[in-house]
N, CA, C and O atoms as a CHARMM CRD file, in Angstrom:
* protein
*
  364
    1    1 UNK  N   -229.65500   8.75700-110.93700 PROA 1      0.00000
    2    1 UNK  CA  -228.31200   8.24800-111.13600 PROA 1      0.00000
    3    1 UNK  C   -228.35900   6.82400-111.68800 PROA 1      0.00000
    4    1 UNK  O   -227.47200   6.42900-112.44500 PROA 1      0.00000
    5    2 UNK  N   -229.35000   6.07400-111.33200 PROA 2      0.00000
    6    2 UNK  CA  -229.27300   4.78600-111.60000 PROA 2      0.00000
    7    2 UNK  C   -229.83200   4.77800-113.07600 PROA 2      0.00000
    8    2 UNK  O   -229.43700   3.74600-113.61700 PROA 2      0.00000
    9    3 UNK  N   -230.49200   5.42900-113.80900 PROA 3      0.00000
   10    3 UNK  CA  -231.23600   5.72700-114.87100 PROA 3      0.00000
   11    3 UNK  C   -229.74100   5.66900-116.19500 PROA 3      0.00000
   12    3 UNK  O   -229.48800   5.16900-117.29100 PROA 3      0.00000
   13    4 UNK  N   -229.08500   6.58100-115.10700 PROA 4      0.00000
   14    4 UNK  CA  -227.83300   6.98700-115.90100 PROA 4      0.00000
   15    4 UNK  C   -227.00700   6.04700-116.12200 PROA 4      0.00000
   16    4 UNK  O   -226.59700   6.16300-117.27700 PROA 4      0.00000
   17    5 UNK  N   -226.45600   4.98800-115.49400 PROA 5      0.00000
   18    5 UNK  CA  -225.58200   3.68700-115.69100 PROA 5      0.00000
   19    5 UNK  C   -226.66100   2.89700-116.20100 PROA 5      0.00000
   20    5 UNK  O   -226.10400   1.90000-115.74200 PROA 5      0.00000
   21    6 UNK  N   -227.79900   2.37500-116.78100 PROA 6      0.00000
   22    6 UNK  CA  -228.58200   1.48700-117.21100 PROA 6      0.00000
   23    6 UNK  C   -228.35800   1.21300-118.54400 PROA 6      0.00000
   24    6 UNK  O   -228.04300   0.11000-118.99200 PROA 6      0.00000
   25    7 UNK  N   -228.56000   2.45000-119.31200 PROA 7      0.00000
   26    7 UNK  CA  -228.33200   2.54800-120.93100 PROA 7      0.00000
   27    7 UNK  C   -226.71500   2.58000-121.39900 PROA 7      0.00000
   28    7 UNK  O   -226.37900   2.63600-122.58200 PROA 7      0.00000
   29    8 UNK  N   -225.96100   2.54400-120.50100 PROA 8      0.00000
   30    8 UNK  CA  -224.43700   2.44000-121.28600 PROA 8      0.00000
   31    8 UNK  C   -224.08300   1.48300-122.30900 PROA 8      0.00000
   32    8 UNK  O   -224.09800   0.31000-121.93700 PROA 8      0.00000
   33    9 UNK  N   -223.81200   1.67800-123.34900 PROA 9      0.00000
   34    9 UNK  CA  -222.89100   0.90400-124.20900 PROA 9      0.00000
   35    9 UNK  C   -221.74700  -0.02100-123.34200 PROA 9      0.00000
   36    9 UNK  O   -221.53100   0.24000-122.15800 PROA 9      0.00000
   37   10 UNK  N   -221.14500  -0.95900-123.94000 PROA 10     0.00000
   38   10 UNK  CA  -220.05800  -1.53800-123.27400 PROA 10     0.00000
   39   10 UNK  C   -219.21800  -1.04800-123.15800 PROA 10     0.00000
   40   10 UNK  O   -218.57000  -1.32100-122.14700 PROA 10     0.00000
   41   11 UNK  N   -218.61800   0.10700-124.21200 PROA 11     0.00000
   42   11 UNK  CA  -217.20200   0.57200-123.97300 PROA 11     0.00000
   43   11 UNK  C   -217.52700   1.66400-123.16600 PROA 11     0.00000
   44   11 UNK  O   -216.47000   2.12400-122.73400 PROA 11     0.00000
   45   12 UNK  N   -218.44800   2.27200-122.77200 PROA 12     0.00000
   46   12 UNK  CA  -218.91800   3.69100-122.28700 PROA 12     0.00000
   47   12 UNK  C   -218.92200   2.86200-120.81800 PROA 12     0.00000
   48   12 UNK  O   -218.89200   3.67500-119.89400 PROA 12     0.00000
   49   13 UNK  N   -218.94400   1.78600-120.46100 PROA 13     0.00000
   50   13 UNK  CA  -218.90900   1.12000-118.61300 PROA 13     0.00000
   51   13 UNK  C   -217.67400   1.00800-118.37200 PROA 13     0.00000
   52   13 UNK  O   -217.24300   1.53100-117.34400 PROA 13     0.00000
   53   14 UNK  N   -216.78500   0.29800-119.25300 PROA 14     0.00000
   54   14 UNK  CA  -215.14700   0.52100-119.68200 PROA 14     0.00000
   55   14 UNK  C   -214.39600   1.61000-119.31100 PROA 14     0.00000
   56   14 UNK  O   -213.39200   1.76400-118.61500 PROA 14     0.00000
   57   15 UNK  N   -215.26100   2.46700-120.06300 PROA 15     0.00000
   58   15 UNK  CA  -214.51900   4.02200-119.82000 PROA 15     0.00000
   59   15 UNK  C   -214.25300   4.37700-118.55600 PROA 15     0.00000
   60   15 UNK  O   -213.29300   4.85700-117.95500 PROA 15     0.00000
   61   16 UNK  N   -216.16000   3.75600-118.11000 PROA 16     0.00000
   62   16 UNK  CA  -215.91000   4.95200-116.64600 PROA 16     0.00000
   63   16 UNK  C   -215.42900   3.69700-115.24200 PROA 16     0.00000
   64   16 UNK  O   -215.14000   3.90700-114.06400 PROA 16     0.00000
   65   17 UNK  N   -215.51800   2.45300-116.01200 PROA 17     0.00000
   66   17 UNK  CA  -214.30700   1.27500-114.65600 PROA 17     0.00000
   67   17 UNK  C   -213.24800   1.81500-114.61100 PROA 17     0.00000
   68   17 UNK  O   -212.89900   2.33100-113.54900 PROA 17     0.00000
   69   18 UNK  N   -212.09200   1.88100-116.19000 PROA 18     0.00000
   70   18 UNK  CA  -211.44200   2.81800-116.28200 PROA 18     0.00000
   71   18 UNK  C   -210.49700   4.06700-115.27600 PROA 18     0.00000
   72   18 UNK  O   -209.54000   4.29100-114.53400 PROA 18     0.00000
   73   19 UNK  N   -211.56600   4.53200-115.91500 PROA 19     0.00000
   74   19 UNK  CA  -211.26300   6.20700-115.73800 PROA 19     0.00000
   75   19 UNK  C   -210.05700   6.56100-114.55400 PROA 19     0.00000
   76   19 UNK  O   -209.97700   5.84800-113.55400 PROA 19     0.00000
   77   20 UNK  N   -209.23400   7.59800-114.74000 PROA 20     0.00000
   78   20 UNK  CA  -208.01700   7.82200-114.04500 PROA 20     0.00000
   79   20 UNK  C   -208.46400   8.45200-112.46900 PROA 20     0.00000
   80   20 UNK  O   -207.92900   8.33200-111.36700 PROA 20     0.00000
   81   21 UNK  N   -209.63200   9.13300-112.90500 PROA 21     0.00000
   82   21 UNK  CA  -210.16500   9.79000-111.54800 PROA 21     0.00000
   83   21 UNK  C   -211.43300   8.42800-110.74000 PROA 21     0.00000
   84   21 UNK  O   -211.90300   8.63600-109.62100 PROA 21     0.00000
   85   22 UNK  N   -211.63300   7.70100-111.19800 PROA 22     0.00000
   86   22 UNK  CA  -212.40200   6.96300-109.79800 PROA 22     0.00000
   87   22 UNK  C   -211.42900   7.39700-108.51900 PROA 22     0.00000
   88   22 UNK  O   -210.50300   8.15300-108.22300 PROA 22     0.00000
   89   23 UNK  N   -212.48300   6.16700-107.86700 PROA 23     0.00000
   90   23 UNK  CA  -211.98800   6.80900-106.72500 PROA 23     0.00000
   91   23 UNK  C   -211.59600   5.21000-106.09700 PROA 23     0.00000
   92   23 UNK  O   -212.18300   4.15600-106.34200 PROA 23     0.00000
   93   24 UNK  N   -210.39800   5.44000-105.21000 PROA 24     0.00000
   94   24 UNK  CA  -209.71700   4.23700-105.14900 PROA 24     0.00000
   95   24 UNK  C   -210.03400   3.06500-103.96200 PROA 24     0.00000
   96   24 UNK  O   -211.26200   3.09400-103.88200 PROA 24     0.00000
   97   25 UNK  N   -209.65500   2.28500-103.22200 PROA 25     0.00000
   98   25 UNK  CA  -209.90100   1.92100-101.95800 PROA 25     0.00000
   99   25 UNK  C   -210.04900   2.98100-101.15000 PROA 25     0.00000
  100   25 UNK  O   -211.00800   3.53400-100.61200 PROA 25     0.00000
  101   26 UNK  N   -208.14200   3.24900-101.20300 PROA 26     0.00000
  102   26 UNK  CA  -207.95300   3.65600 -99.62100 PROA 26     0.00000
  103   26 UNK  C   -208.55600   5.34200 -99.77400 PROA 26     0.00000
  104   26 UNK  O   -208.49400   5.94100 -98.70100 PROA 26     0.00000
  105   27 UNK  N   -209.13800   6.19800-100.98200 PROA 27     0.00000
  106   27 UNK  CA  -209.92100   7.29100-101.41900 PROA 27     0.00000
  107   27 UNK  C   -211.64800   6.58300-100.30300 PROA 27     0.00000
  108   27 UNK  O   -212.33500   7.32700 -99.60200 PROA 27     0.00000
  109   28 UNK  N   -211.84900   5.37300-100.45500 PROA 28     0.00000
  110   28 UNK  CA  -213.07900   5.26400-100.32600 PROA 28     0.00000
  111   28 UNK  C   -212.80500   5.35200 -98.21900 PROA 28     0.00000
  112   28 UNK  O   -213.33400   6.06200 -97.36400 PROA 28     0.00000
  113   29 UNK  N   -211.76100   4.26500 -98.14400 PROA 29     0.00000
  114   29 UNK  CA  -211.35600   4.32300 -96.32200 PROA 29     0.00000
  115   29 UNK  C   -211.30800   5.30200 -96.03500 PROA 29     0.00000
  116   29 UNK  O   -212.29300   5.55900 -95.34200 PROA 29     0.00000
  117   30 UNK  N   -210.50300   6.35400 -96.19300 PROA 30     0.00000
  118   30 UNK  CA  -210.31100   7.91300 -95.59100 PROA 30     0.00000
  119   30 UNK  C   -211.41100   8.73700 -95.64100 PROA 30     0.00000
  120   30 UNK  O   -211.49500   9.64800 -94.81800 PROA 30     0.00000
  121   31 UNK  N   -212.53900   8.52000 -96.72700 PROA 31     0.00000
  122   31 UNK  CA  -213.61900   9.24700 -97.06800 PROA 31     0.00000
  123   31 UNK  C   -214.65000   9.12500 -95.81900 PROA 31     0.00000
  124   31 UNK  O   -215.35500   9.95800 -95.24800 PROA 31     0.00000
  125   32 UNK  N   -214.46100   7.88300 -95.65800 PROA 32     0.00000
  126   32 UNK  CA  -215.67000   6.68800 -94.57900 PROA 32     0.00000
  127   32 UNK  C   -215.06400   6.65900 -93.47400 PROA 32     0.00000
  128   32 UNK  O   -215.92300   6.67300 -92.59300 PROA 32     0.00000
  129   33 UNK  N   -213.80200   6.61900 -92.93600 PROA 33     0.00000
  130   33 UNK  CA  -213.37600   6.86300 -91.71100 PROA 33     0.00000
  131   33 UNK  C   -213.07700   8.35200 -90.56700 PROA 33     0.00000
  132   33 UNK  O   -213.21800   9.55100 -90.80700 PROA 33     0.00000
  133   34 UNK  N   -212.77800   7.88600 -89.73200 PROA 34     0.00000
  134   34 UNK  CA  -212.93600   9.05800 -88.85300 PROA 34     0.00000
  135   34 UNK  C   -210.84000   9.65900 -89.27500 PROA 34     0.00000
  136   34 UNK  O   -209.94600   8.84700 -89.03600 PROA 34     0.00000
  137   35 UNK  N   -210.60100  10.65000 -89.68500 PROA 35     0.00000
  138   35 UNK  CA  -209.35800  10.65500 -90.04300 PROA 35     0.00000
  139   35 UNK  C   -208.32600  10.44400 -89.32500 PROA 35     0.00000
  140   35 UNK  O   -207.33100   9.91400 -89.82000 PROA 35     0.00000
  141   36 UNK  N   -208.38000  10.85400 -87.90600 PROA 36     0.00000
  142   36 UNK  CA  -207.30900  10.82300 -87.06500 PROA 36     0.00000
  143   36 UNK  C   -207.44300   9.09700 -86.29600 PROA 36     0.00000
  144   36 UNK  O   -206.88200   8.87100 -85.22300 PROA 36     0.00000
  145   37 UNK  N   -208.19500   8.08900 -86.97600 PROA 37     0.00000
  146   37 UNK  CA  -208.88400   7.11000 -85.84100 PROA 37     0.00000
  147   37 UNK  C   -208.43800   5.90900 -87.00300 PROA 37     0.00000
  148   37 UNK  O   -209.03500   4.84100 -86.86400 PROA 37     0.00000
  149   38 UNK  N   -207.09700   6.01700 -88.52700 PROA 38     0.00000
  150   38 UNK  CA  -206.91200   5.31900 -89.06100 PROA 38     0.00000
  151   38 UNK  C   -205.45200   5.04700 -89.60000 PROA 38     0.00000
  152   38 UNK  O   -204.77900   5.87700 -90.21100 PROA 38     0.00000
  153   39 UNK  N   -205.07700   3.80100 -89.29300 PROA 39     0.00000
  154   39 UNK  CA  -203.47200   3.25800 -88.96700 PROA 39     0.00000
  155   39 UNK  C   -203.88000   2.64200 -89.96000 PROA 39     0.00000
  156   39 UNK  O   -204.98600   2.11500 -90.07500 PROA 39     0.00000
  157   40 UNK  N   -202.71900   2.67400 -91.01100 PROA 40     0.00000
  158   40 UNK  CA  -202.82700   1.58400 -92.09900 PROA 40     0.00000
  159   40 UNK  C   -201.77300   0.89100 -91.48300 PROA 40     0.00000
  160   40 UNK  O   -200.96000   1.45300 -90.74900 PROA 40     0.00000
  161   41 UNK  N   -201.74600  -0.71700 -91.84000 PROA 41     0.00000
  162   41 UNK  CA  -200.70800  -1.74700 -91.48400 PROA 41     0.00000
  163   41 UNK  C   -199.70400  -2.51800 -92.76400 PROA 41     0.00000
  164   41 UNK  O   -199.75200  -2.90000 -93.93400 PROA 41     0.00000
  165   42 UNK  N   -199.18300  -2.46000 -92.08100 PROA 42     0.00000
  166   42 UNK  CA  -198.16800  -2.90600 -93.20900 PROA 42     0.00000
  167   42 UNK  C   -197.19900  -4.52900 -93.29000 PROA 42     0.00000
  168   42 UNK  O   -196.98500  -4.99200 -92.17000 PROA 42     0.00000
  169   43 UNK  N   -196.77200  -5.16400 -94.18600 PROA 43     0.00000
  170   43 UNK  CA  -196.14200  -6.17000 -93.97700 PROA 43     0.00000
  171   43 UNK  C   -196.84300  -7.18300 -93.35500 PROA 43     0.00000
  172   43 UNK  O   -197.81400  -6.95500 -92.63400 PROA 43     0.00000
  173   44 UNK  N   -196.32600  -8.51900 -93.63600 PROA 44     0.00000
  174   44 UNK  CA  -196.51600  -9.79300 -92.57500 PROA 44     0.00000
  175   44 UNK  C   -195.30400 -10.30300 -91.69100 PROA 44     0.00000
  176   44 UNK  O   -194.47400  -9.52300 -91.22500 PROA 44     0.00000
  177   45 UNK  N   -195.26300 -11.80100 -91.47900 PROA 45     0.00000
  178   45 UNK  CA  -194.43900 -11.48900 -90.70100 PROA 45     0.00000
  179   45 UNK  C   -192.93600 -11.97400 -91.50000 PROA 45     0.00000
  180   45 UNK  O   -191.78000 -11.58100 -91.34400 PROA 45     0.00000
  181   46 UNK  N   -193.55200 -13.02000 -92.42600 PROA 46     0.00000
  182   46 UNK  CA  -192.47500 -12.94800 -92.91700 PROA 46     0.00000
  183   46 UNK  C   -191.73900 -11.43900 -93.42000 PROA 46     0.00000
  184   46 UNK  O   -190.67000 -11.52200 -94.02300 PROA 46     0.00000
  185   47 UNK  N   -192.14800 -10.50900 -93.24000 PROA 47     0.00000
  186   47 UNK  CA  -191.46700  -9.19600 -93.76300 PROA 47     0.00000
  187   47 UNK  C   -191.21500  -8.61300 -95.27400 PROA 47     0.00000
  188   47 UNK  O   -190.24000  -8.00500 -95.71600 PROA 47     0.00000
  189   48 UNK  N   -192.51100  -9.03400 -95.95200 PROA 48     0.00000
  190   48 UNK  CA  -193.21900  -9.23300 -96.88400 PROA 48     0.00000
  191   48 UNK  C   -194.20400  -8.22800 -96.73800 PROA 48     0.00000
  192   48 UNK  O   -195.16000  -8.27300 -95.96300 PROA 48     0.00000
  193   49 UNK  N   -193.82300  -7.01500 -97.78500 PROA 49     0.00000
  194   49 UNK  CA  -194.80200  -6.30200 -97.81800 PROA 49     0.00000
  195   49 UNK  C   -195.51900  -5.96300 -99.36600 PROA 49     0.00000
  196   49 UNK  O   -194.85500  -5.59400-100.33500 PROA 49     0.00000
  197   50 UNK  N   -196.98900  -6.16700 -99.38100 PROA 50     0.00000
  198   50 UNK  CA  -197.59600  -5.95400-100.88900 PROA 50     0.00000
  199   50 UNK  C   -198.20100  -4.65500-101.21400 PROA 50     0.00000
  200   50 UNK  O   -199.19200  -4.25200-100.60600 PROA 50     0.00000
  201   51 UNK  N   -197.57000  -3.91200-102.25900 PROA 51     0.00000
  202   51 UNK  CA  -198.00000  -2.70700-102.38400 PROA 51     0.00000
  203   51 UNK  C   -199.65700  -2.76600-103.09400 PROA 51     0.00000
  204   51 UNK  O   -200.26600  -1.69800-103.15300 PROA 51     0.00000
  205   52 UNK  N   -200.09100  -3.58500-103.43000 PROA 52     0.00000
  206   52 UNK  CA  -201.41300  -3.65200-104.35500 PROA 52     0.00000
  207   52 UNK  C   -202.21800  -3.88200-103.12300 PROA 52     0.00000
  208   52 UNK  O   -203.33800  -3.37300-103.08100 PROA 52     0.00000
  209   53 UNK  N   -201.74000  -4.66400-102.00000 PROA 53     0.00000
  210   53 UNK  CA  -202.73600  -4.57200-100.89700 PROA 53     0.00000
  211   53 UNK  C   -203.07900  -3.83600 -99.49800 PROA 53     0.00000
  212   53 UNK  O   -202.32000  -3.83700 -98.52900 PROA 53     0.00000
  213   54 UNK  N   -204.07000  -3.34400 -99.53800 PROA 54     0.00000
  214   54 UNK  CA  -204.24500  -2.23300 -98.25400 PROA 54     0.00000
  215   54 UNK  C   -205.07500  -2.34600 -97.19400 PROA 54     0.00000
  216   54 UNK  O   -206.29900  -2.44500 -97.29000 PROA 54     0.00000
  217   55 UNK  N   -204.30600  -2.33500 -95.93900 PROA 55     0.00000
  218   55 UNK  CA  -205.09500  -2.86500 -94.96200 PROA 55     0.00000
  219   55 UNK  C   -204.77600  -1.85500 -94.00900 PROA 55     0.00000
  220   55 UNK  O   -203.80600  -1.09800 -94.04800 PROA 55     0.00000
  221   56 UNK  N   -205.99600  -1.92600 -92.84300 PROA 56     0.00000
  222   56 UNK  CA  -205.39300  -1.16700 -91.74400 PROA 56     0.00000
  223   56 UNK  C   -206.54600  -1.47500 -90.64400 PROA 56     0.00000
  224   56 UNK  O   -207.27100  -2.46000 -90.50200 PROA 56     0.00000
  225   57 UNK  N   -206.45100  -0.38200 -89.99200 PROA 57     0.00000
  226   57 UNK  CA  -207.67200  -0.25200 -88.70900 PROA 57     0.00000
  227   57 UNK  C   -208.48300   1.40400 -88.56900 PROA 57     0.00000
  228   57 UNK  O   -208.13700   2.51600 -88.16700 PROA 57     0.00000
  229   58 UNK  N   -209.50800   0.89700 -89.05100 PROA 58     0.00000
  230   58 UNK  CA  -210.10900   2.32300 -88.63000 PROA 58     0.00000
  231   58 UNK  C   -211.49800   2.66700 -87.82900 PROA 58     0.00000
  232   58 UNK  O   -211.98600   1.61300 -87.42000 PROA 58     0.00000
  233   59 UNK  N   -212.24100   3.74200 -87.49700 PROA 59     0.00000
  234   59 UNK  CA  -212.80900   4.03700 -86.70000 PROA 59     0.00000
  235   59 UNK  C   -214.20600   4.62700 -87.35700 PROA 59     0.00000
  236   59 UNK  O   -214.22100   5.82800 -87.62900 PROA 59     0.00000
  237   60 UNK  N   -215.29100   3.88700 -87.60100 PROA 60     0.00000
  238   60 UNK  CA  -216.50000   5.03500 -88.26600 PROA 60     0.00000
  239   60 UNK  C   -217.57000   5.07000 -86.90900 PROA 60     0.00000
  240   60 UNK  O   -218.24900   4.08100 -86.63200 PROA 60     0.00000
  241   61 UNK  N   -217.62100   6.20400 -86.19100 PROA 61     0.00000
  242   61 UNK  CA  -218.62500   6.71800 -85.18500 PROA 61     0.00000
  243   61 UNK  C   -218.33900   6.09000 -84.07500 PROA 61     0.00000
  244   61 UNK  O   -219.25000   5.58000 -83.42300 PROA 61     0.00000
  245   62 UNK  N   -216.56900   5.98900 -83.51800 PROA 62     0.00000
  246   62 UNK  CA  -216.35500   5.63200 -82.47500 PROA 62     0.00000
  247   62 UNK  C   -216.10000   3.79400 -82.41600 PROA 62     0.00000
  248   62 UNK  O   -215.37700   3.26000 -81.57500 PROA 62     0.00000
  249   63 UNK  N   -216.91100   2.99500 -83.55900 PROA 63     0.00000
  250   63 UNK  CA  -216.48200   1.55000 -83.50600 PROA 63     0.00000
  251   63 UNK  C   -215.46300   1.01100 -84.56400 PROA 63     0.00000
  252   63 UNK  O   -215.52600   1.20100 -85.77800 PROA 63     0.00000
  253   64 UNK  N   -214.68700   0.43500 -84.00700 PROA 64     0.00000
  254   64 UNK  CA  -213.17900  -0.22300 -84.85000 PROA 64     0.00000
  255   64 UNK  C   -213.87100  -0.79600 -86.17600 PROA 64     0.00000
  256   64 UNK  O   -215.02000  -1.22100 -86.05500 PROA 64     0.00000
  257   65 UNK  N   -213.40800  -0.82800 -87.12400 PROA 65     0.00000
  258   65 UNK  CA  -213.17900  -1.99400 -88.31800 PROA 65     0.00000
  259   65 UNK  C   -212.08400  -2.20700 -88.77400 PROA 65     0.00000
  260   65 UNK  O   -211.09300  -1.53200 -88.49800 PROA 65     0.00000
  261   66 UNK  N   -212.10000  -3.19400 -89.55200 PROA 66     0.00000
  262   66 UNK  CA  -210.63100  -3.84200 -90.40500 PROA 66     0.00000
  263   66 UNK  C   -210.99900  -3.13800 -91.66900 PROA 66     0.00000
  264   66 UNK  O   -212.13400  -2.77000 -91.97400 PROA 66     0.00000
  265   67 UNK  N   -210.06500  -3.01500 -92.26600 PROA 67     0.00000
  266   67 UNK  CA  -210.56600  -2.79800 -93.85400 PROA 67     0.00000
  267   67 UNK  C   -209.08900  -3.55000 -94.47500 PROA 67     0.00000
  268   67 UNK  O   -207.91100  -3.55300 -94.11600 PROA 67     0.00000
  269   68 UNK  N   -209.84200  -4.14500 -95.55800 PROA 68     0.00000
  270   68 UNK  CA  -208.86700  -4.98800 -96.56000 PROA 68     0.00000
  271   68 UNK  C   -208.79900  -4.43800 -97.90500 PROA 68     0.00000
  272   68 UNK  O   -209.99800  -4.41800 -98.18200 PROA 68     0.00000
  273   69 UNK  N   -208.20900  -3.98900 -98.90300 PROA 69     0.00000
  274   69 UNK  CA  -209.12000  -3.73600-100.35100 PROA 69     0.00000
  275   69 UNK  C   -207.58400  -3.83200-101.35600 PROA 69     0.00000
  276   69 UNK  O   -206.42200  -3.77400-100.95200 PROA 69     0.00000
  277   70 UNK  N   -208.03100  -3.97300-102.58200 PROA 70     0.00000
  278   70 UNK  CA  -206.92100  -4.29800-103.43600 PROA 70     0.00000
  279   70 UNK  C   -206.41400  -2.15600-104.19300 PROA 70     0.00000
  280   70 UNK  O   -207.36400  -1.43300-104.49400 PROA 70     0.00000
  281   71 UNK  N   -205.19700  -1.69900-104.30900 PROA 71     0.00000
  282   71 UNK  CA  -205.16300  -0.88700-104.52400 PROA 71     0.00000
  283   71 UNK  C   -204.52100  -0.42100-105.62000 PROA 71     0.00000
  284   71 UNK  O   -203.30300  -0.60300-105.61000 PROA 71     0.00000
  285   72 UNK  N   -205.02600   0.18000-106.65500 PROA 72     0.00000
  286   72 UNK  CA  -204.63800   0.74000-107.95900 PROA 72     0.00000
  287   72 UNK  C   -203.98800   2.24200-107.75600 PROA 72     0.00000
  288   72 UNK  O   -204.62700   3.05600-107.08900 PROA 72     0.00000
  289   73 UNK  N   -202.85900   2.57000-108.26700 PROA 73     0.00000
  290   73 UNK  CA  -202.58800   3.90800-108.84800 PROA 73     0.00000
  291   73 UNK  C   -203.58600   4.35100-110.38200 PROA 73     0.00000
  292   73 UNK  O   -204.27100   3.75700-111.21500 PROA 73     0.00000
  293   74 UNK  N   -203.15400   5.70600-110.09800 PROA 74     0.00000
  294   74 UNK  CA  -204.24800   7.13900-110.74000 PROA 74     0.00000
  295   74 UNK  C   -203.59000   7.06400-112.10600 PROA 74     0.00000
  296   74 UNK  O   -204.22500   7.37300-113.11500 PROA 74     0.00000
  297   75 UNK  N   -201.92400   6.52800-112.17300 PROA 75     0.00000
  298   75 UNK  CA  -200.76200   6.97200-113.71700 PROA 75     0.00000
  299   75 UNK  C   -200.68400   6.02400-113.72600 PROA 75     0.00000
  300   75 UNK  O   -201.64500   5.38000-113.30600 PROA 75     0.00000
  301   76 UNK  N   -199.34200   5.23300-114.26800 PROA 76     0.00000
  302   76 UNK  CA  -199.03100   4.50100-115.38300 PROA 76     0.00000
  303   76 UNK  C   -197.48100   4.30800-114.10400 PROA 76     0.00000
  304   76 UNK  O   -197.02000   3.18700-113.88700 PROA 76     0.00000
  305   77 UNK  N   -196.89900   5.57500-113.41700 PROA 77     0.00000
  306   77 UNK  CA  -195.94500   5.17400-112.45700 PROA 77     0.00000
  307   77 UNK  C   -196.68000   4.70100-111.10000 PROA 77     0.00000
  308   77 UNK  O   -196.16000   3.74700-110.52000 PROA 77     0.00000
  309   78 UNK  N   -198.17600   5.44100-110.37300 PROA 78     0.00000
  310   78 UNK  CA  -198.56900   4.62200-109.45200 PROA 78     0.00000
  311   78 UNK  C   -199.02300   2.95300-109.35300 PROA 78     0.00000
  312   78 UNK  O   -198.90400   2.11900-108.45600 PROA 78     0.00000
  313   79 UNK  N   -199.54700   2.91000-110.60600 PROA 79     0.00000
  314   79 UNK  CA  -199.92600   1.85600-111.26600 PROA 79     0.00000
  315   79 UNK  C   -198.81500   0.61200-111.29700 PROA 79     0.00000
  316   79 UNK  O   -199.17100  -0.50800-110.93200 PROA 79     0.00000
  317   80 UNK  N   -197.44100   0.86200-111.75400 PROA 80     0.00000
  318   80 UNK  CA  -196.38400  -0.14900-111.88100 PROA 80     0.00000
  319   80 UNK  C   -195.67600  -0.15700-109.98300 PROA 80     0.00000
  320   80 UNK  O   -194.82200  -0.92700-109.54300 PROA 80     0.00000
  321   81 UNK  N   -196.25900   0.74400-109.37500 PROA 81     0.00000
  322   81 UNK  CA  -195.89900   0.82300-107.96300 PROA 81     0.00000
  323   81 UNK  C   -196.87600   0.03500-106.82100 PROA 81     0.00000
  324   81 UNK  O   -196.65900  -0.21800-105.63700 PROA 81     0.00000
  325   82 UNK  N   -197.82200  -0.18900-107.52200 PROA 82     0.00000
  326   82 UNK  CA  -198.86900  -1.09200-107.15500 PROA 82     0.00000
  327   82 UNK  C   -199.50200  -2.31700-107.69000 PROA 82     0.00000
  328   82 UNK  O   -200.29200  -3.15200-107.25000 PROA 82     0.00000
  329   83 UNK  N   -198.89200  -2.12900-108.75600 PROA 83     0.00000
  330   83 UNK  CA  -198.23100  -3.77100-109.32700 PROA 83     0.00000
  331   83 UNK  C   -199.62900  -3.92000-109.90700 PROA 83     0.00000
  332   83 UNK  O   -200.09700  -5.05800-109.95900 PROA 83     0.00000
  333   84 UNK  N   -200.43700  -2.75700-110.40700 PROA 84     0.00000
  334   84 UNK  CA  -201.88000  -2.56700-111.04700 PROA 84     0.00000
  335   84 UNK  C   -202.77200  -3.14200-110.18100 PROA 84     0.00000
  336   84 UNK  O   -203.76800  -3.57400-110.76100 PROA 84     0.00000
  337   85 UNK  N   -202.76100  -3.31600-108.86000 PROA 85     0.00000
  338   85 UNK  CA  -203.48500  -3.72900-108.13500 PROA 85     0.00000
  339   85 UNK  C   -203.92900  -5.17900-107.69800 PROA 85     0.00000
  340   85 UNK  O   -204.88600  -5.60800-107.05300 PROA 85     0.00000
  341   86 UNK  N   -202.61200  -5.87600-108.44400 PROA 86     0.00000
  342   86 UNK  CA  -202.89700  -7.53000-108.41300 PROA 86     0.00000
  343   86 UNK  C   -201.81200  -7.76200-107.28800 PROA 86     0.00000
  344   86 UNK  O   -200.75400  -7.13400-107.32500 PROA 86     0.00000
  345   87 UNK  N   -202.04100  -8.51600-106.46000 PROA 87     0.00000
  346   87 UNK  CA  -201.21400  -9.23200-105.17600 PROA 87     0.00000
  347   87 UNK  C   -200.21900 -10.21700-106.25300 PROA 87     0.00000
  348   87 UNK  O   -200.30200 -10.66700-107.39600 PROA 87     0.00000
  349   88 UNK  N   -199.07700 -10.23200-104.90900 PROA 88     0.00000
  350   88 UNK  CA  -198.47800 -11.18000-105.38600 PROA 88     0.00000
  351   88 UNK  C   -198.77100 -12.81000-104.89500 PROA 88     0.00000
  352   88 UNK  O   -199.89300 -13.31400-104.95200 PROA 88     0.00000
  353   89 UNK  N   -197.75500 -13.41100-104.48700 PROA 89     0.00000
  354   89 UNK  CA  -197.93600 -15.15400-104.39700 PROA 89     0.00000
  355   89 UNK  C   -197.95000 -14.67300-101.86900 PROA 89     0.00000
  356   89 UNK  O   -198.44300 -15.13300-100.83900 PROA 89     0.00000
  357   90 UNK  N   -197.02800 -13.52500-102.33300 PROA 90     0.00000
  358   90 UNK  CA  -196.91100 -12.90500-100.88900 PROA 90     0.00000
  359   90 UNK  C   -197.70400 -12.16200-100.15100 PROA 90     0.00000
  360   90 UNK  O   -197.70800 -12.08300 -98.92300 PROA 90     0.00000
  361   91 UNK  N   -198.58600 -11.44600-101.14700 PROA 91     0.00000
  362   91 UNK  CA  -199.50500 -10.66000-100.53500 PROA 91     0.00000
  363   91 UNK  C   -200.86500 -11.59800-100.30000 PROA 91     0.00000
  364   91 UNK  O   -201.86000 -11.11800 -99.75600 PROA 91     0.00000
């Protein structure tokens, strides 16, 4: 696998940063967590909530973690719903 990302062209690393199917944060949290053992959180207190950012609490083999990660949509409507994954001045 590593053989395979070595020789890429620039636009061919592009492509696959890209690409509509990676796989996202919260694709990578749910993958890595225990499913029933993960609360995503929402808002601060000002009552300020950022859709590009994803946080919660979850569980891998019985011990807690935090997870933080910035979050992209798959289209062009998840994408403007997640503000392409950039925080705001609030998040």
């Amino acid at each position: 696998m590593k053989d395979l990302y070595t020789h890429l062209t620039p636009i061919q690393s592009l492509t696959i940063a890209r690409h509509p199917n990676r796989p996202t944060v919260l694709g990578h949290i749910l993958n890595i967590t225990d499913k029933d053992r993960w609360v995503e959180l929402h808002g601060d207190r000002a009552g300020y909530n950022d859709p590009a950012i994803v946080t919660g609490i979850g569980s891998i083999d019985g011990k807690s973690f935090m997870f933080i990660g910035h979050q992209k949509g798959r289209n062009t409507k998840e994408n403007i719903e997640h503000n392409f994954a950039m925080p705001t001045l609030h998040g």
